[in-house]
RODRENNU-942407 format. One record per residue (C-alpha): x, y, z; residue number from 1. Coordinates in Angstrom, 2 decimals, always signed. Layout:
BEGIN
c1/c2/c3/pos
X/Y/Z/NUM
...
// end
This chain:
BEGIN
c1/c2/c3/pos
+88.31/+122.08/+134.35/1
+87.46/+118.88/+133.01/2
+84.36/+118.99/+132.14/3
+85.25/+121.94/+129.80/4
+87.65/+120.23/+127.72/5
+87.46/+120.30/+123.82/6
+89.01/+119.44/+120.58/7
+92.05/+121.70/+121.08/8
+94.16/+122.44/+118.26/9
+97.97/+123.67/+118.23/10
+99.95/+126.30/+116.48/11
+102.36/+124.59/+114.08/12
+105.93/+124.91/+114.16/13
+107.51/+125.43/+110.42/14
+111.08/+124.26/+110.50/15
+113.13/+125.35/+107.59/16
+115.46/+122.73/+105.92/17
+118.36/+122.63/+103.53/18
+116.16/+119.61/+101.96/19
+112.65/+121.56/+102.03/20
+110.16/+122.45/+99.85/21
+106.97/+124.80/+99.11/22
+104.48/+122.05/+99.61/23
+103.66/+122.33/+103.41/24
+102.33/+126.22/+102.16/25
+101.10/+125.77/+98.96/26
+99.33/+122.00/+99.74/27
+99.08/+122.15/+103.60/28
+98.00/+126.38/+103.94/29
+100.98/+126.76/+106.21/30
+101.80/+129.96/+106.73/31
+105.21/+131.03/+106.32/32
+107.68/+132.94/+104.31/33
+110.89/+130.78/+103.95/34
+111.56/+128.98/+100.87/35
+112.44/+125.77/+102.08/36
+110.20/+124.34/+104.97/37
+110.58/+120.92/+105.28/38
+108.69/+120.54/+108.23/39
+105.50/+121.65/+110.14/40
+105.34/+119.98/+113.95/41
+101.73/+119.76/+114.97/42
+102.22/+118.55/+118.54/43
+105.79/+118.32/+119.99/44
+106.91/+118.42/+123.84/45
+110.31/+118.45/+122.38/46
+112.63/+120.84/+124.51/47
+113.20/+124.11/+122.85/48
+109.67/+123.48/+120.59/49
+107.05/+123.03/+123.03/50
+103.52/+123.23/+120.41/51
+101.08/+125.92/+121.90/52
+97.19/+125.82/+121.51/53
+95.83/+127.72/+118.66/54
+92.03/+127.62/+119.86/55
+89.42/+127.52/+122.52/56
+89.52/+129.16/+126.68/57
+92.74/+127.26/+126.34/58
+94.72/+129.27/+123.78/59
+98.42/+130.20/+124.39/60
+99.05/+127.76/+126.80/61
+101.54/+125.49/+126.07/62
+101.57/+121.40/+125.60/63
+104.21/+121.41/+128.80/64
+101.34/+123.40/+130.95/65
+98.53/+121.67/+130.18/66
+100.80/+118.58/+131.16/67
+101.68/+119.81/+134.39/68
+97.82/+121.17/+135.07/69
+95.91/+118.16/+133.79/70
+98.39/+115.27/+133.84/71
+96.37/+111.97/+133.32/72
+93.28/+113.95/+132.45/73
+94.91/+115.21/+129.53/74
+97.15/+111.81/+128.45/75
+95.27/+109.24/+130.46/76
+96.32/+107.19/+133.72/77
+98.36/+104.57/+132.39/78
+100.16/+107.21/+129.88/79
+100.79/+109.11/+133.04/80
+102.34/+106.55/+134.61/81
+104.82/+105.51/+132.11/82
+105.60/+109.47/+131.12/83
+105.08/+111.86/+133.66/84
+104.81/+115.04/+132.27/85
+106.05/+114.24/+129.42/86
+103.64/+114.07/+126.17/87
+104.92/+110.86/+124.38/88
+104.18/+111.27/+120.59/89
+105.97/+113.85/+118.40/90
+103.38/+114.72/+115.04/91
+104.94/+116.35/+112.03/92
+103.58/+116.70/+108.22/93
+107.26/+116.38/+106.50/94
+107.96/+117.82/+102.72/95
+110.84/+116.59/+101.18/96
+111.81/+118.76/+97.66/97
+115.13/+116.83/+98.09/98
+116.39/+113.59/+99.47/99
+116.74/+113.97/+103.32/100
+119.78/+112.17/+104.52/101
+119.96/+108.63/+105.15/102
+119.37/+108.09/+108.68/103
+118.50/+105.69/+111.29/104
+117.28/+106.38/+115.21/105
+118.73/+104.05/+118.50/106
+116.59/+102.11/+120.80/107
+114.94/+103.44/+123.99/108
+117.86/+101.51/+125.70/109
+120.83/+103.05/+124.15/110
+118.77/+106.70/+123.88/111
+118.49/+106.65/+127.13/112
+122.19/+105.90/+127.93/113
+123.99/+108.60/+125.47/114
+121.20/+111.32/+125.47/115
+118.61/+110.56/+128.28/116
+116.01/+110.48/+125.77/117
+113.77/+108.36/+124.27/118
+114.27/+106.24/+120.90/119
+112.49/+107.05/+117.68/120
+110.27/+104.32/+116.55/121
+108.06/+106.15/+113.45/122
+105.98/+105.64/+110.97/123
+105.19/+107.75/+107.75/124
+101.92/+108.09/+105.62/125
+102.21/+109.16/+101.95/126
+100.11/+112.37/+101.45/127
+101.61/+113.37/+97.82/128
+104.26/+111.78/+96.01/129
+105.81/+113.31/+92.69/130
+105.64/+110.72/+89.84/131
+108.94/+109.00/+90.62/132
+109.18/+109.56/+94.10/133
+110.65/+106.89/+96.52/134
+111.31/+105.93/+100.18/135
+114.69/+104.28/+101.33/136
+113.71/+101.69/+104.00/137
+116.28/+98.61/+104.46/138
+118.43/+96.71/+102.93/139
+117.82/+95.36/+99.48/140
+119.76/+92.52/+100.43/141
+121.46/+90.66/+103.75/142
+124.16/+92.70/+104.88/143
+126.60/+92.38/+107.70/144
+128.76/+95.04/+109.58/145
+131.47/+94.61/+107.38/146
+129.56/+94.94/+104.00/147
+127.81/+97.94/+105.39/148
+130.93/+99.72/+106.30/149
+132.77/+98.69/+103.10/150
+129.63/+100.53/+101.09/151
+129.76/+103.54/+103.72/152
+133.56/+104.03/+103.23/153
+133.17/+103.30/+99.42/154
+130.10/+106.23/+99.00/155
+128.35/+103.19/+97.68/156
+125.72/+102.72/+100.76/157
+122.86/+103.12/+98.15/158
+123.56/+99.95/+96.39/159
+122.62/+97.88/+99.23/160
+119.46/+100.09/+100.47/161
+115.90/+99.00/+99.32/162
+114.35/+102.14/+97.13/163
+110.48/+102.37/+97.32/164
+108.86/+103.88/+94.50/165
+106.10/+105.59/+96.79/166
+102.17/+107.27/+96.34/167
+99.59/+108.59/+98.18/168
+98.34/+106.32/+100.66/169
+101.61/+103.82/+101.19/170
+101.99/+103.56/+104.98/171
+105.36/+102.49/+105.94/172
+106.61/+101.32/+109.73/173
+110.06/+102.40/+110.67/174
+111.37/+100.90/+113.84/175
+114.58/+101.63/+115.46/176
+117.56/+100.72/+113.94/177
+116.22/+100.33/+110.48/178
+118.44/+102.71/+108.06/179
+115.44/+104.90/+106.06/180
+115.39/+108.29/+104.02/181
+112.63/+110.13/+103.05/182
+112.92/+110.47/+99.11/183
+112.92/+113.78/+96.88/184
+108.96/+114.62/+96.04/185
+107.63/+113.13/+98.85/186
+104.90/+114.78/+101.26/187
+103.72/+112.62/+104.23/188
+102.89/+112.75/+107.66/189
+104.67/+110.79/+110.07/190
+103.55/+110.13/+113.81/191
+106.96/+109.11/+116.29/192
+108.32/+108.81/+120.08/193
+108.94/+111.99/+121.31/194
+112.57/+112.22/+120.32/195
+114.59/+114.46/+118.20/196
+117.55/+111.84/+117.97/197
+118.59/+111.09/+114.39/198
+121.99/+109.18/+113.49/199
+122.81/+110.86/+109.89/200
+125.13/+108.40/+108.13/201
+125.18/+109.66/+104.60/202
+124.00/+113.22/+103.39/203
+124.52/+113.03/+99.85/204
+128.07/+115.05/+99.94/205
+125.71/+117.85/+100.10/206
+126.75/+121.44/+101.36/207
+124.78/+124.15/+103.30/208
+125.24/+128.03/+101.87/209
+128.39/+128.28/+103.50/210
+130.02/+125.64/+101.83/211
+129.81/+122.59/+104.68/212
+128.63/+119.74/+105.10/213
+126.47/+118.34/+107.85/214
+127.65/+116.16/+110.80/215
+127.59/+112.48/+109.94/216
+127.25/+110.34/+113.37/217
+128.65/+107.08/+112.27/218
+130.58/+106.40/+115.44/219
+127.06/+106.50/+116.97/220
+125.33/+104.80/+114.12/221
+127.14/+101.75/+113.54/222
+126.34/+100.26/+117.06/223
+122.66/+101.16/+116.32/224
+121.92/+99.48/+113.23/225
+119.52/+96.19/+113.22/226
+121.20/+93.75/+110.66/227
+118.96/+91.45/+111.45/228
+115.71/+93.12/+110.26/229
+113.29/+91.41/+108.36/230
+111.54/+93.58/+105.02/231
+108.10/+94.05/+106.72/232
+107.99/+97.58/+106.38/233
+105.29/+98.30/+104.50/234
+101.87/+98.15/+106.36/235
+98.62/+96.61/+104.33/236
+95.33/+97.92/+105.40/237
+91.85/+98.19/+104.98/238
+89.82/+101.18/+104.29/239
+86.74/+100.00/+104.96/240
+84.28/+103.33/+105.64/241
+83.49/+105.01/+108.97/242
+85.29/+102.58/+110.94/243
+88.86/+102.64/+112.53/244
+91.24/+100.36/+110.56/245
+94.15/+99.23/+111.92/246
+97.31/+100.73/+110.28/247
+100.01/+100.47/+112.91/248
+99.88/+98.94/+116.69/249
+103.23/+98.70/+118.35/250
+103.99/+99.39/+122.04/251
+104.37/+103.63/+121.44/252
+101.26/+104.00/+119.56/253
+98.46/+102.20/+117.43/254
+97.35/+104.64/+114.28/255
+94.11/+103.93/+112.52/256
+93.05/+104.72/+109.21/257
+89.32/+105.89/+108.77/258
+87.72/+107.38/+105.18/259
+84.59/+109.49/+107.34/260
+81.31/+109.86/+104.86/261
+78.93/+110.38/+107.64/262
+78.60/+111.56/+111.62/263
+80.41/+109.25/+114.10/264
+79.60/+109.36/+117.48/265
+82.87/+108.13/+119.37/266
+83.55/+106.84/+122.50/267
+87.04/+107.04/+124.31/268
+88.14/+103.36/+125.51/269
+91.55/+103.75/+125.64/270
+92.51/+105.44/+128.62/271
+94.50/+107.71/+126.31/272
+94.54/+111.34/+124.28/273
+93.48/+110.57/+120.69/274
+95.00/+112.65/+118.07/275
+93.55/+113.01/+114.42/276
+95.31/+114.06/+111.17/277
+92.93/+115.18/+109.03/278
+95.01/+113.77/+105.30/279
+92.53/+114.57/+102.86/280
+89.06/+116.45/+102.96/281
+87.95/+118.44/+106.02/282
+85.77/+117.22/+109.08/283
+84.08/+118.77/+111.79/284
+85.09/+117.60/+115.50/285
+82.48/+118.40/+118.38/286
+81.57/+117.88/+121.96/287
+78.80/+119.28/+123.67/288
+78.73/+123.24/+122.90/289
+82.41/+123.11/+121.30/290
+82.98/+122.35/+117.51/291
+86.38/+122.65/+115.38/292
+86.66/+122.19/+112.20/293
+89.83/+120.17/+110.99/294
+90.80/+120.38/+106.79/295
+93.53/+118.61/+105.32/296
+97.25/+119.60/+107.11/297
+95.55/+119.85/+110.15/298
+95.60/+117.74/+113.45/299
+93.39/+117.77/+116.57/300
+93.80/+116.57/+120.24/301
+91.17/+114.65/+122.21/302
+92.18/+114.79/+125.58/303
+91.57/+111.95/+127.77/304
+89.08/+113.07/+130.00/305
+86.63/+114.21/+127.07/306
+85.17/+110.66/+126.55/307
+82.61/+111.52/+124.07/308
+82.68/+113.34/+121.03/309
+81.36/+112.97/+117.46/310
+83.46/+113.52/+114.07/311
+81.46/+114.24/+110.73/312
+82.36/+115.06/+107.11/313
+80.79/+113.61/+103.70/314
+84.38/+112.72/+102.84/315
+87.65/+112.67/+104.51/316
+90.76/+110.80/+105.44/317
+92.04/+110.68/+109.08/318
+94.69/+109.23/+110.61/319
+93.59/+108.05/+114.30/320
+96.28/+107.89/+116.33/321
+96.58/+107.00/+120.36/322
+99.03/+105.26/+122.87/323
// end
């Protein structure tokens, strides 16, 4: 089968949120008929939301069978290894119409302890941000336990969090244990661990239709927390044409940035999938005798095996992304 692999694309899964918007349809062409999706998961092995392929001799299998067919052919040896069948990145396009909760994700270490999964280290690439949209990331200032608590008791958390003020383009690195929020008006995509672990700590005093509010996990939370973090959040990068540059590189993924005005042939070195988010424009992705077309809100797979492959548009915006 390997010689017949191809650019294989996924059906996205729309979650509806209480914090969700219209974007994701009316920006992204997601199909759906809720009012409030907040979130469209382009490749997830998460249990319970397994992503299923949308194109090609492939189409209607699902991300856990091609695993279990393929293994390192699909997510390369050393990937294999480390994972098993288990794909290790979780993709998402995220629209925020309110402010999600303010939140924070544990370590592989103490995932693995209370919920046998992995941590959450993220990161999040602007796509659209309303005029006075912002980010919480941090703290605005050095804060111990006890400060932190006194704030979270008080309802006064968010005048010790760092807002922000966000647009398209800003690329921000969220590891684990950094408290973060994405902000009201915000549209981004944000490439993680596979792991659907999120401490909630404050949620605005909001209330669902029924008149409750959502589970707060500060037991869990408070244990989690980095204090210790220093503010290098935000990632600088070039976007130097038809090249990969270098957004993100951390021991769960590296993400490139490349702005595509012309055909590049591409080689795979990595000994890993490569997964592309197309964020602005559309581009064509082909191998011999296969071609898919990618436009903005989209996102592509490059299995392993497939080591050559060319990409081609007179302008778009990808984000590269491998492990």
């Amino acid at each position: 089968m390997k010689s017949h692999f191809y650019p294989i694309k996924f059906q996205p899964i729309l979650k509806e949120r209480i914090w969700g918007g219209t974007k994701l349809k009316t920006l992204l062409n997601k199909k759906n008929k809720a009012p409030n999706v907040g979130e469209s998961w382009e490749i997830s092995d998460v249990d319970g939301d397994t992503s299923i392929v949308a194109n090609g001799e492939l189409r209607g299998v699902t991300l856990k069978q091609l695993l279990s067919t393929y293994k390192q052919d699909l997510i390369g040896e050393k990937n294999f290894a480390v994972f098993g069948e288990k794909f290790p990145l979780l993709i998402k396009f995220i629209d925020a119409k309110e402010d999600l909760s303010i939140q924070l994700h544990p370590n592989d270490e103490l995932a693995k302890k209370r919920h046998n999964s992995f941590g959450k280290t993220e990161m999040w690439y602007v796509l659209q941000a309303d005029d006075d949209a912002n980010l919480i990331v941090g703290f605005n200032q050095k804060v111990t336990r006890d400060v932190y608590l006194k704030h979270l008791k008080n309802k006064t958390l968010t005048k010790i969090l760092n807002f922000e003020h966000v647009s398209e383009g800003d690329t921000f690195f969220i590891e684990v244990g950094r408290v973060h929020a994405i902000g009201a008006g915000v549209m981004l995509a944000e490439i993680q661990q596979t792991s659907d672990i999120t401490y909630r700590v404050y949620d605005w005093d909001r209330k669902d239709n029924q008149g409750n509010e959502r589970e707060l996990h500060n037991d869990l939370a408070i244990d989690a927390i980095d204090f210790n973090m220093k503010n290098d959040f935000k990632v600088s990068y070039s976007t130097v044409g038809n090249v990969p540059n270098q957004m993100v590189s951390c021991p769960y993924f590296t993400t490139n940035f490349i702005h595509l005005t012309k055909t590049i042939r591409k080689e795979n070195t990595h000994d890993s999938f490569i997964i592309y988010m197309c964020v602005e424009g559309e581009t064509s992705v082909s191998t011999d005798g296969f071609s898919e077309i990618v436009k903005k809100g989209e996102t592509v797979l490059i299995p392993a095996a497939l080591k050559h492959f060319k990409i081609e548009s007179n302008n778009a915006k990808l984000l590269e992304v491998y492990v």
